[in-house]
Structure formats: structure tokens, C-alpha cells
N, C-alpha and C positions, 0 to 999 in steps of 0.2 A: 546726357552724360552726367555720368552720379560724380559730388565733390573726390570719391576716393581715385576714378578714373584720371579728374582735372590734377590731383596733385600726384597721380605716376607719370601724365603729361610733363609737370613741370618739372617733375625729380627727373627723370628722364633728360629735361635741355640742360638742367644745370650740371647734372654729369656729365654732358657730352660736352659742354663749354669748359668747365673744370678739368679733363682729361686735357685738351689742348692747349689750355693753356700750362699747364703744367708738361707738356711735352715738348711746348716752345722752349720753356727755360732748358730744359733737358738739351733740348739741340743745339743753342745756340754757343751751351758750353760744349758739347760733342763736339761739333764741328771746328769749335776751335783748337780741343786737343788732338784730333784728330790732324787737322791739316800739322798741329806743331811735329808727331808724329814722324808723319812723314816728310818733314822738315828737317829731322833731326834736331827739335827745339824742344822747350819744354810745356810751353804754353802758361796759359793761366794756373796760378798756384798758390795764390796768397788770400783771396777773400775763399774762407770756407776751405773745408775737406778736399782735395783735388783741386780747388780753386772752382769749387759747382756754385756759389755765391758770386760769383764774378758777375755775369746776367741778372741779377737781382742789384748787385750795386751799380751794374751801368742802368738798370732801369729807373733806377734811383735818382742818378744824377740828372739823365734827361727828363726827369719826373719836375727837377724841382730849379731848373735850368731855362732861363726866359727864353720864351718865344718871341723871336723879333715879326714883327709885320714891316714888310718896305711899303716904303709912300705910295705906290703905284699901283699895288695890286689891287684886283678885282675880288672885293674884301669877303665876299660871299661866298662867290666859288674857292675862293683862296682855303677858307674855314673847312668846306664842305667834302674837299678833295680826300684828305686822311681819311674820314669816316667811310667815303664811296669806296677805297681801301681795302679799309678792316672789316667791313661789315659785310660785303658779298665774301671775303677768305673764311669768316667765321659759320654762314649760310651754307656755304660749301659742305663743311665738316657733316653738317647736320644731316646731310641724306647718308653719312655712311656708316653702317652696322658694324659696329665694334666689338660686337661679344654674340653668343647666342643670346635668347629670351629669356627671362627668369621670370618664374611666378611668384607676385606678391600679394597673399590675404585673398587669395584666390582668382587674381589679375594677373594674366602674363603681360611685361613690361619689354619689349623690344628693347636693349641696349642700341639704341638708335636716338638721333634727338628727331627726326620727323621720315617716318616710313611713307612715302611719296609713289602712287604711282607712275608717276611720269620724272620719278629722278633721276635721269640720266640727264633730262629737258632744262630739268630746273639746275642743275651744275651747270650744265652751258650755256645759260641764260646769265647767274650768277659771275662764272667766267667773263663773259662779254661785257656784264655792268661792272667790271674792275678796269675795262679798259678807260671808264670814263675818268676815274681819279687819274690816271696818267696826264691824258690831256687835259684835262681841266686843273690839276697842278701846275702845267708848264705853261698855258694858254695866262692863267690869273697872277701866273708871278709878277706880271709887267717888263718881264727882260726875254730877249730876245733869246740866249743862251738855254734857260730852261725848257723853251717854247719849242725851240729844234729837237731837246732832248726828248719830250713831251711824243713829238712827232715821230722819232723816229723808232720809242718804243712802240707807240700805237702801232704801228706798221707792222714791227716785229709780231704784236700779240695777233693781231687782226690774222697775218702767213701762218702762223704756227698752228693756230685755233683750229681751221680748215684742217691741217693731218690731224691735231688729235679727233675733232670730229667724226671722220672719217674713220679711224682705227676702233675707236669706240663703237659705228654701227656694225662695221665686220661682227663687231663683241655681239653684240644686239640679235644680228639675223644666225650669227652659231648657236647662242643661246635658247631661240626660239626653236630650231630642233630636237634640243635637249629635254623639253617639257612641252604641255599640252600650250602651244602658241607663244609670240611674244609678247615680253616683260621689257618695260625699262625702272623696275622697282631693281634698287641694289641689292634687299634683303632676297628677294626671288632669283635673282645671277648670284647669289652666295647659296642658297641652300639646292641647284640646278649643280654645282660645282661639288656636291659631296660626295663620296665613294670613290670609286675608282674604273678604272677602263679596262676591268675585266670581262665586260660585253661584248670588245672587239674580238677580245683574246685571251686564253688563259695566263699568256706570255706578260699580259698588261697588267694583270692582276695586283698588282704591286704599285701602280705608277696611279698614284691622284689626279681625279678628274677636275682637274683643271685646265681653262681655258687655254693656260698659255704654250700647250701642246701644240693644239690645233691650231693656234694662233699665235703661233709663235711672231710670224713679221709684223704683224699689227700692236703684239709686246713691246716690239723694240722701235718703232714708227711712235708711240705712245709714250715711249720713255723719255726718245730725243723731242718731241713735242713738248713735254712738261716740264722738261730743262729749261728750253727755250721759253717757257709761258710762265715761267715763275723768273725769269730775268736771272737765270744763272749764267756759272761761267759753263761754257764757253762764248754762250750766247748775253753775256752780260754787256752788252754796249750802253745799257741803261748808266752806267757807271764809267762809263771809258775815259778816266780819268786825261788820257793821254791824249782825246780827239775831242771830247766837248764835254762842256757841263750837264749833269743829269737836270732831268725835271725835277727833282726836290732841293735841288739848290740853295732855294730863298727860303727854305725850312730850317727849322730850330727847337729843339726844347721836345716836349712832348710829339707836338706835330709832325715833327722828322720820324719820333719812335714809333709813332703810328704805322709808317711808310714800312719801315724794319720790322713791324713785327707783321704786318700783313706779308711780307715776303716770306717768313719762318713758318706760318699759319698754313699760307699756301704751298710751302713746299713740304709738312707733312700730309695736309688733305689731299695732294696733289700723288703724293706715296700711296696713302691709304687707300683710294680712287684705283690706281694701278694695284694695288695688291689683290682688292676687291674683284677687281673687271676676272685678272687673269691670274691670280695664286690661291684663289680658294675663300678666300675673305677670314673668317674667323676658322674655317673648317680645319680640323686636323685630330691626330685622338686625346681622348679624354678619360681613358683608362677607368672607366667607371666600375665600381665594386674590386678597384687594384688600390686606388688610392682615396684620404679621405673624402666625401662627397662635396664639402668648400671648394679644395683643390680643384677637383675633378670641373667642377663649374667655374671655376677661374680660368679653366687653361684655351677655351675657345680665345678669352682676350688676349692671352698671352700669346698663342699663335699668330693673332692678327697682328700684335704689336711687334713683333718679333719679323713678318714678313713684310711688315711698313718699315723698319726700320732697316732692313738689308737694302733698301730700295733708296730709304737716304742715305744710306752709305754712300750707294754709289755717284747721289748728287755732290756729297763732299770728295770721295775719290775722285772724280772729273773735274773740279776746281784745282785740287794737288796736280792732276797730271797733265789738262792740255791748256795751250795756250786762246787767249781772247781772238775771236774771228776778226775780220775785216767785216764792216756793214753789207759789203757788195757778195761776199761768201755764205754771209748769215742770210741773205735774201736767196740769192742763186739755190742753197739748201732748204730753203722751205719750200718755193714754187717750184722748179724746176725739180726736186729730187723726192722729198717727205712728201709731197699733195700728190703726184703721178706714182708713185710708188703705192700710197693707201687706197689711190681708186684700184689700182690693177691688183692690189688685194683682194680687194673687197666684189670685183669681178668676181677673179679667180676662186675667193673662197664660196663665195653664193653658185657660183657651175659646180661646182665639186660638191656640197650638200645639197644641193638640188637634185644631182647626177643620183645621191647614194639614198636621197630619201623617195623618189618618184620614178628613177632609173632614167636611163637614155630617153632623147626628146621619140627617138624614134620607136619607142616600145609599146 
């Protein structure tokens, strides 16, 4: 690998860490004028323009704000929890293609921070190592209160994990018709998604091929999953002020913000991921030789960012409108309703492309 490949390597992660984080601040003031919104309030309005400073002075405060340690905690893992956090939400981002390619000096540079083939694997692998900061937060605080909380999000993530899983292979095995075999590279289930479904029909001619057509249940099986996996409401009992103390209870200072921004991290990767799987990813037109050629190669990101962000929307629309589950609800809906529901997709969708790609068993 020649040094000029090693530094589009590295320009490549620092944009891709630089967009998100700068998308965190973005949301955490969106969501707050948002929910004021539909409140009927005004929300934040005094640090900065609209009050878009607000997130940067709260980050501030808890920047320079003591972190207490209690006597008791298990001083190690207590340290190591925030980081297990933040650092699989930020890993996350990284397998997801946010723009088309551009060539630089005669290297094309995937606006990706790591093109994986096996990234589907490596998100749910990453996924799964955030479950550890939960427990290991509540386990090392030394009180009893966090430790239940601790418990009883692991629970929740561990139920939820299994439909999104599930929703995601339906993605996998439709994709794999679409092109010569399958892929679980996201940049290959984004450029499988370009065009349109005027093959079925000239009728379709119009209608972008994307996944979330044919897949539509496994969309919405995906959606209420990621709710539930990034600890929101409705599925927020990680916070149930009203029934028990969270696992970051014994946090403070920075450490706490660690907790909050791996939440914000994961619920746009968490977007992104859904926009990628099933709305086309960066794809959409580009009006090339209509408008200046910058533009024209700007607008793939914009698409994407535009279709991750309808997606948080509706994570903050769903906090405005429904109320917090009961524990015994929030479980009964992941086992009993989202996991039986994604297998008999994922049946149903694998006979039905089988059916149209090889015809009748009996043929």
C-alpha cells in the first residue's frame, strides 16, 4: 500500500468520524426543538442562533464538571464501561457508505470509513459488544439499583437484537437475487438498490428500487427493533424514572456524557443502517450536466443524509407521541410478537424468491 493510498485510508475515518460527530450536535438540538414543537413550547433559544449552541454548552459543562467515583465501585470496569459505549456506536458508523466514491489524484476514495465484506457481521458483532457497557456499568457501580437497571436493559437489548437480526437476513437473502450472489458489504446492498423496477413492469418504471418495497415487513420489524436497541422511548425503561434507577446512576461529569452521546451516535448509525438496508443508501439523481458538477457530486450525500434523517424523525416523533411500555409489554413485544413475526418473514420472503427465481418445487 503506497503512503498516498495510507492517507485516503485515513482522510476517509476522519471524515466519517467528523460527519458524526457533527450530526450528533445537530440532533441533540433537533430533537429538542422538535419535541418543543409539538409541545407547543419554544425549546432552546439562547446559546447561539436558534439556540444550536445549547449542545455544545451542555457539552461543556459536563466536560469540566467532576466525576465523582463511589467508594464501592469496581474501579476498573466502572472506568471502562463509557468507552465499551462509545467506541462500538462510533465502529458502527464506519461500515456505512455515506456518499458515492470520488477520485482523488487518480485513487477512488469510498466515502465510507471501512468497506467490509462481511459488514452486516461486523454491526452485529459491534451491537452486541455495547451490551457489555450496560452491564458492566450497573454490575461495577456497587449498588444494587443500577445493577437491576444494568439487568434489565441487557435483556431488552439481547430480545430486540434477534428481530433486528432477523429483518436484516430477509435484507441479505432478497439482495442476493438482485446481483450475481450474496453480499453482506453495505456498499454492494447500496449500489444492488440503484434504478428502478421497471423490469417487473413498465408501470414500475417510476418507483426506486429499493429494498423497502419488497420488504416492506422486515422495514418496519427493523425500525421497531432500533427503537428498542438504542433505548428509546417507548422502549426507554433504561430510564424509567418512575420504577427504578438506570445503570448510569453512579455517573457524573464526563462519564455520564460518554453514556449520552453513545445514545445520539447510535441512533443516527442506527438511521443510517435502516436507510442503507432498505431506501437506497446514498442513491437518488444527480442531475449531472443540469447542474454544476461539485453539486452534482454532493447530492448522493445529501440524499443519504436527507433519508437518515426522515428516519430520525420519526425516532423523535415516537418519544412526542406514545407513552413508556410496562417491562412485562416491552418483553411480551419482542418474543412473542417482533422475533415470530421476522422468522415467518423471512420464511415467507425466501418461498416467494425462490418460487420466482427457480419456479415451483415441482417443475
Amino acid at each position: 500500500m503506497s503512503w498516498a493510498e495510507i492517507g485516503l485510508v485515513v482522510l476517509r475515518v476522519v471524515l466519517t468520524f467528523g460527519l458524526l460527530l457533527v450530526v450528533t450536535v445537530i440532533n441533540v438540538w433537533a430533537e429538542r426543538k422538535i419535541l418543543a414543537d409539538m409541545q407547543n413550547r419554544i425549546g432552546p433559544d439562547r446559546a447561539g442562533p436558534w439556540g444550536i449552541l445549547q449542545t455544545v454548552a451542555d457539552g461543556l459543562k459536563l466536560f469540566f464538571k467532576e466525576s465523582v467515583t463511589p467508594r464501592r465501585v469496581e474501579l476498573g470496569m466502572f472506568l471502562l464501561a463509557p468507552f465499551l459505549a462509545v467506541v462500538p456506536a462510533f465502529l458502527i458508523f464506519m461500515m456505512v457508505p455515506w456518499g458515492r466514491p470520488v477520485v482523488i489524484g487518480g485513487n477512488e476514495m469510498p466515502l465510507q470509513g471501512a468497506d467490509l465484506n462481511i459488514g452486516l457481521l461486523f454491526i452485529l458483532a459491534m451491537s452486541s459488544l455495547a451490551v457489555y457497557a450496560v452491564i458492566l456499568a450497573g454490575w461495577s457501580s456497587g449498588s444494587k439499583y443500577p445493577l437491576l437497571g444494568g439487568v434489565r436493559a441487557t435483556a431488552q437489548a439481547i430480545s430486540y437484537e434477534a428481530a433486528m437480526g432477523l429483518s436484516m437476513v430477509a435484507v441479505v437473502v432478497f439482495t442476493a437475487t438482485q446481483g450475481e450472489g450474496g453480499t453482506l458489504s453495505l456498499s454492494e446492498i447500496v449500489t444492488r438498490q440503484s434504478g428502478n423496477w421497471g423490469d417487473i413492469s413498465p408501470l414500475f418504471a417510476w418507483v426506486p428500487r429499493w429494498n423497502v418495497f419488497p420488504q416492506i415487513a422486515a422495514f418496519v420489524i427493523f425500525l421497531i427493533a432500533i427503537v428498542a436497541e438504542t433505548n428509546r422511548a417507548p422502549f426507554d425503561l433504561v430510564e424509567a424514572e418512575q420504577e427504578i434507577v438506570g445503570f448510569h446512576a453512579e455517573y457524573s461529569g464526563m462519564r455520564f456524557a460518554m453514556f449520552f452521546l453513545a445514545e445520539y451516535v447510535n441512533i443516527f448509525s442506527m438511521s443510517a443502517i435502516a436507510a442503507t438496508l432498505f431506501l437506497g443508501g446514498w442513491n437518488g439523481p444527480t442531475f449531472e450536466g443540469v447542474v454544476p458538477g461539485l453539486v452534482s457530486a454532493l447530492l448522493p450525500t445529501v440524499w443519504f443524509l436527507a433519508k437518515t434523517y426522515a428516519i430520525v424523525f420519526v425516532f423523535f416523533w415516537v418519544r412526542a407521541t406514545l407513552p413508556r411500555l410496562r417491562y412485562d409489554q416491552l418483553m411480551t413485544l419482542g418474543w412473542k410478537r417482533l422475533i415470530p413475526a421476522a422468522v415467518v418473514w423471512l420464511v415467507v420472503s425466501s418461498v416467494v424468491m425462490g418460487w420466482r427465481q427457480f419456479g415451483p418445487p415441482w417443475s
